[in-house]
N, C-alpha and C positions, 0 to 999 in steps of 0.2 A: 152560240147560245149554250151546248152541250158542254163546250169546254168551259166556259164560266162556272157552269153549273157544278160541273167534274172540280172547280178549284176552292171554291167554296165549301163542297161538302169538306173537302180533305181538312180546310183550315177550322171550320171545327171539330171535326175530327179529333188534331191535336188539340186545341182549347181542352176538348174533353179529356186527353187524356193526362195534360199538363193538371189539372185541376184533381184529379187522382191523385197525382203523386204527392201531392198536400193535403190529401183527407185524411183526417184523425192522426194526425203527425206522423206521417207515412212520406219522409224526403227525398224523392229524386234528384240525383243528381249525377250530369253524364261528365265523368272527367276523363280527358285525356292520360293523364299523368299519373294517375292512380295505380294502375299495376306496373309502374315501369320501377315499381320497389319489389317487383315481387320476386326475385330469385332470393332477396334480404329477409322475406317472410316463411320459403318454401325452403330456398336451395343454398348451398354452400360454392364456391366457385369449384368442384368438384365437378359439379352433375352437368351433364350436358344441356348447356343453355341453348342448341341450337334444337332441342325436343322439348325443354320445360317453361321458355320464355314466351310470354305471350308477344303478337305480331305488333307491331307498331299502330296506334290509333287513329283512324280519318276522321273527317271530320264527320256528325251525328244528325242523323234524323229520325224523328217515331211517328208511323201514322199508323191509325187506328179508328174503327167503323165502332157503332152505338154500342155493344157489348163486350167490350175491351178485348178483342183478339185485333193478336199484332200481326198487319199484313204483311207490313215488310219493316227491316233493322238491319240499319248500320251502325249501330253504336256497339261499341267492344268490352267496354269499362262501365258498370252501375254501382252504385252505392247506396244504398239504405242505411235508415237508422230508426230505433225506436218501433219494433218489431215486437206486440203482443200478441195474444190469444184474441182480441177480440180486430186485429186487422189482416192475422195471418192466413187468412180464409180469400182472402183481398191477393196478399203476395203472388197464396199458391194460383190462382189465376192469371196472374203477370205474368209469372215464371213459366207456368205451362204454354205460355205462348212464342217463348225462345227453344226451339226445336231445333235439331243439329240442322245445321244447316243454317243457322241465325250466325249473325257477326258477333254477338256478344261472347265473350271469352273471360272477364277477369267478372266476378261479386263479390261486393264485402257489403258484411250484416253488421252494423254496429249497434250495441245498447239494446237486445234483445230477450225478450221472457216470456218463456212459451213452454207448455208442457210437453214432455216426453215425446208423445202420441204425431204432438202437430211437428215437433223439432224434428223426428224422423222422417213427415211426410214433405217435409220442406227440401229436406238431404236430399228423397228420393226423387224429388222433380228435380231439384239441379242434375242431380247422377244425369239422369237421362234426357239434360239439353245439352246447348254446346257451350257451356257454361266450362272452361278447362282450367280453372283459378279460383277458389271457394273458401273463403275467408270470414271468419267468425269473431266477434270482438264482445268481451263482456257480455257474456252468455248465459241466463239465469233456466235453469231447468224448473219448473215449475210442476209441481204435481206427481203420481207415482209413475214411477218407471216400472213398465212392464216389454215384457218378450216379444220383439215383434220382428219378422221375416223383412229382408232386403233383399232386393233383387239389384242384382252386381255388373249385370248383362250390359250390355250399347250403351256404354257411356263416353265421352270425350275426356272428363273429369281427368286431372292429372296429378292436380299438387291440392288437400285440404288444410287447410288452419284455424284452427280453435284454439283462443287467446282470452285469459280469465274465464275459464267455464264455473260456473257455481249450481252444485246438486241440490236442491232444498230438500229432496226426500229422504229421509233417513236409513228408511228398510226398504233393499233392493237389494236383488240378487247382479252381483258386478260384473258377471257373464253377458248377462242382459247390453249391456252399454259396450263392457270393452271387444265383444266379438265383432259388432260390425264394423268397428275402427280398425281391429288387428285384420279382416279377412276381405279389405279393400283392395280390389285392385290396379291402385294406383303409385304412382311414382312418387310421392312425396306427402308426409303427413308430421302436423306441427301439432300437438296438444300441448300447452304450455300454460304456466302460471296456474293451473288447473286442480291443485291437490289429488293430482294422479297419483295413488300409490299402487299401483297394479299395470299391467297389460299381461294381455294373455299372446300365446303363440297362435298366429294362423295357422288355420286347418289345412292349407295346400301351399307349395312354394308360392311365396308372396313377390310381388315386381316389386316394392319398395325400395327405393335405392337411395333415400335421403329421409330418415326418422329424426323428429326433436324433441324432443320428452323434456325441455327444459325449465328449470323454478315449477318442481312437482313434490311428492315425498316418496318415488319411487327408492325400493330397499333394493339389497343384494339377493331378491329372489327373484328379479327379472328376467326371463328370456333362459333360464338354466332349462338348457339340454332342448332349447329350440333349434331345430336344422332346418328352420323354413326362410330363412333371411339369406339366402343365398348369393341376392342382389345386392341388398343392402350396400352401399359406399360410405355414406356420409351418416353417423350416430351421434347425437347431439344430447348429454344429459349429465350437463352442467348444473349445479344449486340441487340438489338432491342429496339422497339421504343413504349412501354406499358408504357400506365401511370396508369389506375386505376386497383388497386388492387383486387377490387369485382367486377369488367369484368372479371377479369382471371380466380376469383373462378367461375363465371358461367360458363366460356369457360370448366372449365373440369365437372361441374356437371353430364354431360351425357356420357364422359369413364370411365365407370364401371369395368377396369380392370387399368384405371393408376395407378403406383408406384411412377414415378419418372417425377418431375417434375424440370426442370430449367427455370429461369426468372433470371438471374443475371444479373447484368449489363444494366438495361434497367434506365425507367422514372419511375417506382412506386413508387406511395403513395397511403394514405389510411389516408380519414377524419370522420367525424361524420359523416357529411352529404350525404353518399355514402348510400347506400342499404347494404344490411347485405349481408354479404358474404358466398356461399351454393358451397360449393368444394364437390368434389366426396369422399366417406366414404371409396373408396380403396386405398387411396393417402396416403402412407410412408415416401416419402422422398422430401425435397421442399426446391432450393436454392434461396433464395431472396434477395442474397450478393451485395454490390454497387447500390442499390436503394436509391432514397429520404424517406424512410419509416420512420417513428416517432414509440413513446411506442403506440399508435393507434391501430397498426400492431397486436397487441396482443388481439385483438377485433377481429379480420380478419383470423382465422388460421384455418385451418384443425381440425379437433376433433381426429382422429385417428393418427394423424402427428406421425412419430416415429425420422428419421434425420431432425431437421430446421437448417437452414443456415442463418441467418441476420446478418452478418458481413459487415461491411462499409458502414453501414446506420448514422441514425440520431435519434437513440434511449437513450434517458435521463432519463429513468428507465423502471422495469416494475410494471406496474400499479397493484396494490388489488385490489378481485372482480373481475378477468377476469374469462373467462371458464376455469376448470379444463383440462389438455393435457394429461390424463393418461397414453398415449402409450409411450409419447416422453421419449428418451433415450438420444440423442445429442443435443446440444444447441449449435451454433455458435453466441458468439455474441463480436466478437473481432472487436475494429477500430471504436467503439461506442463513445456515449457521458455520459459513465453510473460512478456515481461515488461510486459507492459501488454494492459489492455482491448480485447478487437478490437473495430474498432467495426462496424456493419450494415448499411455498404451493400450488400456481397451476401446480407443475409437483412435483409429487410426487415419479416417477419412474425415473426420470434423474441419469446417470447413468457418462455422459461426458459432462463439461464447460466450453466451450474457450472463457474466457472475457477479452484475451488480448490488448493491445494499446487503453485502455478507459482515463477513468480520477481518477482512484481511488488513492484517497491520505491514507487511512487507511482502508485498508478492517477489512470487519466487523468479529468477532472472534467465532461469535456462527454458522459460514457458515453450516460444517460438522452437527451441531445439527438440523437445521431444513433442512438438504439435505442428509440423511444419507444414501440414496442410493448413492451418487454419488462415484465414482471410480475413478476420474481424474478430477483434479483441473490446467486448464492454466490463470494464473492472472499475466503471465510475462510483463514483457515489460510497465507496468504502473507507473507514476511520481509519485513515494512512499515516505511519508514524514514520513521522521525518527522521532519520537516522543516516548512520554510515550504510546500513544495510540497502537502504533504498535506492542508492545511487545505482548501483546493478539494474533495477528495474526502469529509473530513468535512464539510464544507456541502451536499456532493450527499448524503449519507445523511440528514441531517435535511429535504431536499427531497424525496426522494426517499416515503415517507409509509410506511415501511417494509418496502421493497422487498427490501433486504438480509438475506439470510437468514442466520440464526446471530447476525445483530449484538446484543449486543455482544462474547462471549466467546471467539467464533470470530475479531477482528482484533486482534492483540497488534503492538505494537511489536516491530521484531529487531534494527536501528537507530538511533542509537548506542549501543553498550552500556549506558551510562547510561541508559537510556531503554527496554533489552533488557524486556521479560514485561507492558512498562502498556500499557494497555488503550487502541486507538484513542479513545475516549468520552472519557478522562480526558487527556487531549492537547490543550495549548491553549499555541497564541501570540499575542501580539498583534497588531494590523491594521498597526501600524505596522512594527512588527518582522517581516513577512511583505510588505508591498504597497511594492515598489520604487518604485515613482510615487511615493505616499504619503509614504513615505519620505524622497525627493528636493525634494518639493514644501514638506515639511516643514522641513528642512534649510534650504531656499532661503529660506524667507519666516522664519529664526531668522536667518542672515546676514545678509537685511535689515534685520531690524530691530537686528541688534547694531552693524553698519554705521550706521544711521540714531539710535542713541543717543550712539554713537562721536562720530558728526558735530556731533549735538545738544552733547554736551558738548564738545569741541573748539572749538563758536564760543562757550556759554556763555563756559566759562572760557581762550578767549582761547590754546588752545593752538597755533595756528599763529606765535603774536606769541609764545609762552615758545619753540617750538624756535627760531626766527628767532633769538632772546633768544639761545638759548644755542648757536648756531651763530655769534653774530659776538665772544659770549664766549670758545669753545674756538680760533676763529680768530686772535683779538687776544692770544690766551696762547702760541699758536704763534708769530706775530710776533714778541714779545718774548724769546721761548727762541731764537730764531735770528737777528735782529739784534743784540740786547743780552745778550750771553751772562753780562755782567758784572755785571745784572741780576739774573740767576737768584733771589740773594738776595734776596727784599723785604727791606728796609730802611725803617722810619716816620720819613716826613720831619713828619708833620702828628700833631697832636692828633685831629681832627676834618675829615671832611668833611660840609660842610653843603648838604644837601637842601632845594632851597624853591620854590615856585610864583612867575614873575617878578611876579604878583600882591600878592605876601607881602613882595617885596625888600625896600620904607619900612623894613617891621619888625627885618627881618634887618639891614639895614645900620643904623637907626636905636637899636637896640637887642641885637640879641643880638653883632653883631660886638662893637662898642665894651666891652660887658660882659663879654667874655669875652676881648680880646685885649688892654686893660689893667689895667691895678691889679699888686697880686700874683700872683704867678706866672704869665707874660704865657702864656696859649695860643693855638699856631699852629692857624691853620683853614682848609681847602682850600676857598676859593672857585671856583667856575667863571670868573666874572670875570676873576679875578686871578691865577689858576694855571693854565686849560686851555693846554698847549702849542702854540702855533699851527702847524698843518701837518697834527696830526693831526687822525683821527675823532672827534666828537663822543664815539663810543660808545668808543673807546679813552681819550680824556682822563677819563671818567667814572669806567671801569674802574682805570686808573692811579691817580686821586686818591683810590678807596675802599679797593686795595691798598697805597697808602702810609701809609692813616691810621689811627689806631688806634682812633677810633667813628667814628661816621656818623650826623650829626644829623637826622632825618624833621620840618621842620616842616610837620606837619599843619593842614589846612585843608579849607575846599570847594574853593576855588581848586586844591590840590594833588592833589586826583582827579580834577579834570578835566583836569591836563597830564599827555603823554603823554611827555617827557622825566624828571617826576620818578618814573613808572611805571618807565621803563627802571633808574634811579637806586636804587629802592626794590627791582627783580629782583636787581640785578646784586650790592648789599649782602648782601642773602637768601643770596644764591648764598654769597659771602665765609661767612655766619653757621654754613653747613652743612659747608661744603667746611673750613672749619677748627674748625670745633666749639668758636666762641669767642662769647662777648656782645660782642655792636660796636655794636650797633642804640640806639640812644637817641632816644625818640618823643616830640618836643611837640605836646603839642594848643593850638594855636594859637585856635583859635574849634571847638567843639561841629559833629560830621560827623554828621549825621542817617543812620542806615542806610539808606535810601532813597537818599541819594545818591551811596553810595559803585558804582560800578561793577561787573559783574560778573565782568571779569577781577581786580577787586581783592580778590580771594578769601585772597594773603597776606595783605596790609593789615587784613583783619580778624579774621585768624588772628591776627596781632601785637597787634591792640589786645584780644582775647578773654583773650591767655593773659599778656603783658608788661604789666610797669608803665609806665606813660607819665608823666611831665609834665603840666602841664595850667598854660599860663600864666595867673595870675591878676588880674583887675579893678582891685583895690585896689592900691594904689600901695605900702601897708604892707605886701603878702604879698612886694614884688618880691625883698627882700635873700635872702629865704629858698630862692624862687627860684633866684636867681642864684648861691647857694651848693651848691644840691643838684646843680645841673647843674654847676659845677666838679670838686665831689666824684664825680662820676658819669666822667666825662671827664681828671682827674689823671693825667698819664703822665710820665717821663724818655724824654725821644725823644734816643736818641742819637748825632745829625746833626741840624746846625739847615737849617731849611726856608731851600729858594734860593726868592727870590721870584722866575717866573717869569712870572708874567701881569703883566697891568695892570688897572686899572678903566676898565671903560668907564663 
């Protein structure tokens, strides 16, 4: 019966105190899951989560007798919401009944408005339960703020956060509020979104080892020439309102235990005219992403730095001659204004470089050679101009054993239009069409040899002896146009002039003269002999006597390719045969020319016997009349001027 009785009370017990947590919209609610974000509200993975993390959650029970003290508690996690002045009187009764020694560890207050007075006395019950996780959310300050003592003694408390605080009181001395925040002694405190522009220094070395001051309007007169942050690790005070660069460095000169520093997102710069910049020698890691910062910055840096972050500045290189960064391993410096690869001699150990969305139109190809530690290359996302130039930098990615991060998708052409969205990978020129040497060396040894074939054909075929040829051709035709003006007119004095090896003369004078200059229709024939003009050139009487005549007899022979008079004789007709686009040529073959012996400059000579009919005088005594008629018929002209005989015979 006791025991019935004993179960009963209990279960209204809870009834009763279920029914609490609903009055005047006051929300209980027990979650397991609710602080296992809490190193993401407090801590950075810096801090030691095996002191700051709260313990894993069991499962929950609350009993409690008619005047709401709590007998016994295993619940670790509470959540409130909707916390005024007229139920905070309620809270502070809840709360004072989790005493160290309770399992409850993690609170969070959402959507809260309570004056000054009671928001203090709320602070000071958690301080001193075992409440070690203390979280604040949309926090409205109601009413004046005034001076009020805190007692800092036996608390468990470890990490606090206050997230959108809002002051309604206008006139308040800021002392008032930021001392008992700056003189906590606890490991971690989040004020943020809060229109913080102030904190003051604690009054004695502080444990703090993880501050977040984040989305406040805290200035550059922060924490100057506080030496009470000794602990301090982790510094969080990103989206604020810092402008100078070597204020900040002083602000950490005296935490001798900072790691991590954030400033992203604020007003920094950094000029000459600033004081030299003295950061604390235990600082690792330093985001200074979305500042106004210039290559300056590179003057201003940490000695020991090992992660830097300068992405979405206003950096146009980095400068030679800065201090050497030994330690630095990462380098962010993406969304810059850098157009080419820095290379490492002041970080010699860099190890990762994200210099994406800059300006670089051909990075440079020797990167890997003077950064040879580095393990990771991000050059994506920059307007790459496809060129001869860039082929170097595609040979450094296939050497490179794929160091480039993003490749291939992340390197697009932007360069020449034509060429705007394809893909570095799919970009190819040729070695010759890229390597100027090559190139040139190319070039050179094609002019050689077209030089060198030139030459080869010019002695083959004898072209220095054709221009010769027809430079004392075009000069003997000038002569004539300007002595003999009367001239002008050719006029054919002659039938024929006859062509012959003085080898050949027996036959020509024995035979073809007499055959052709009597009988029937006597024909006139231009000897050398007996018509060159005496006085003149050789090569003008030859000239004269093929322009006076109206064929031009070639007797052919061996004898007649190996003289180089009837060579000039046989040009100079050719010439005639082209220059007036008439048949004048008449070719006896005297005795059988073996092609073997005909010369190489004699290249007409055997154009003429390939493509003309020739003659071919014959053996038998019976073929002669036939002979001697075709060549008449061949040769038949009315010359209208009888020939002067001018020569003699020698």
């Amino acid at each position: 019966m006791a025991e019935n009785m004993r179960y009963l009370r209990n279960f209204f017990i809870y009834n009763c105190l279920f029914a609490f947590t609903f009055w005047n919209n006051i929300g209980l609610a027990v979650k397991n899951e609710l602080f296992t974000s809490v190193p993401t509200n407090f801590l950075q993975d810096d801090l030691d989560k095996k002191i700051l993390s709260p313990p894993p959650p069991n499962n929950q029970q609350l009993k409690a007798n008619f005047s709401w003290v709590v007998i016994e508690n295993t619940t670790e996690s509470l959540s409130l919401s909707e916390i005024t002045n007229n139920n905070v009187k309620k809270l502070l009764t809840l709360l004072s009944n989790f005493r160290k020694g309770s399992r409850l560890q993690n609170l969070t207050l959402t959507n809260t408005s309570v004056n000054w007075k009671l928001f203090t006395e709320v602070l000071q019950t958690v301080w001193h339960s075992s409440i070690e996780y203390f979280s604040i959310n949309n926090l409205t300050q109601l009413g004046d703020v005034t001076s009020s003592r805190f007692d800092y003694s036996d608390t468990s408390m470890k990490a606090l956060a206050l997230n959108k605080v809002l002051i309604t009181d206008l006139y308040f001395s800021q002392d008032d509020i930021y001392n008992i925040f700056a003189n906590m002694n606890i490991e971690a405190l989040t004020i943020a979104e809060s229109e913080l522009i102030h904190m003051v220094c604690p009054s004695s070395d502080s444990p703090f080892r993880y501050v977040n001051f984040s989305k406040n309007d805290l200035t550059d007169l922060l924490f100057q020439n506080c030496d009470k942050l000794i602990q301090l690790e982790t510094f969080i005070l990103n989206r604020n309102k810092f402008e100078s660069l070597s204020k900040v460095s002083f602000m950490t000169s005296h935490m001798k235990s900072l790691r991590y520093l954030d400033m992203s997102s604020n007003l920094l710069r950094n000029s000459g005219a600033e004081k030299r910049c003295q950061w604390t020698d235990s600082l690792s890691e330093l985001d200074l992403s979305s500042n106004q910062l210039t290559e300056s910055v590179f003057e201003c840096l940490p000695v020991n730095i090992n992660r830097l972050d300068l992405q979405n500045n206003q950096i146009a290189s980095v400068p030679k001659g800065i201090a050497e960064l030994q330690s630095l391993r990462e380098l962010n410096l993406a969304s810059n204004r850098l157009a080419d690869l820095p290379g490492c001699r002041a970080f010699a150990g860099l190890e990762i470089l994200n210099i994406e969305r800059n300006l670089i139109l051909t990075p440079s190809a020797d990167f890997f050679e003077s950064c040879p530690s580095v393990k990771e290359l991000q050059a994506g996302q920059n307007p790459f101009k496809c060129s001869c130039e860039l082929q170097d930098f595609l040979r450094l990615e296939r050497r490179s054993g794929g160091k480039l991060s993003g490749w291939p998708e992340a390197y697009v052409c932007k360069y020449p239009e034509e060429l705007s969205g394809t893909q570095l990978q799919d970009f190819h020129l040729t070695e010759l069409a890229c390597n100027t040497t090559l190139l040139l060396v190319t070039a050179l040894l094609l002019t050689l040899v077209l030089v060198a074939v030139a030459a080869f054909l010019c002695i083959y075929l004898d072209v220095p002896w054709y221009v010769r040829m027809l430079w004392q051709w075009t000069q003997t035709k000038r002569r004539a146009w300007h002595d003999c003006p009367e001239e002008r007119e050719t006029v054919l004095q002659f039938h024929a002039f006859i062509s012959y090896s003085e080898r050949d003369s027996l036959w020509v004078k024995n035979e073809l003269i007499p055959n052709l200059e009597k009988g029937e229709g006597c024909i006139q024939l231009c000897q050398h002999e007996r018509n060159f003009i005496p006085g003149k050139s050789i090569v003008e009487n030859i000239i004269n006597c093929i322009e006076k005549s109206y064929k031009s007899i070639f007797v052919l022979s061996p004898n007649f390719v190996q003289s180089e008079w009837c060579h000039y004789e046989l040009y100079f007709a050719h010439h005639k045969l082209f220059s007036e686009n008439s048949n004048s040529l008449i070719l006896i073959l005297l005795e059988p020319i073996p092609p073997y012996v005909i010369p190489a400059r004699y290249h007409k000579l055997k154009a003429l016997m390939a493509k003309r009919t020739y003659l071919e005088w014959p053996k038998e005594r019976s073929k002669h009349a036939l002979f001697w008629a075709n060549l008449r018929a061949a040769i038949s002209i009315n010359l209208s001027v009888p020939v002067e005989q001018n020569g003699t015979e020698e």
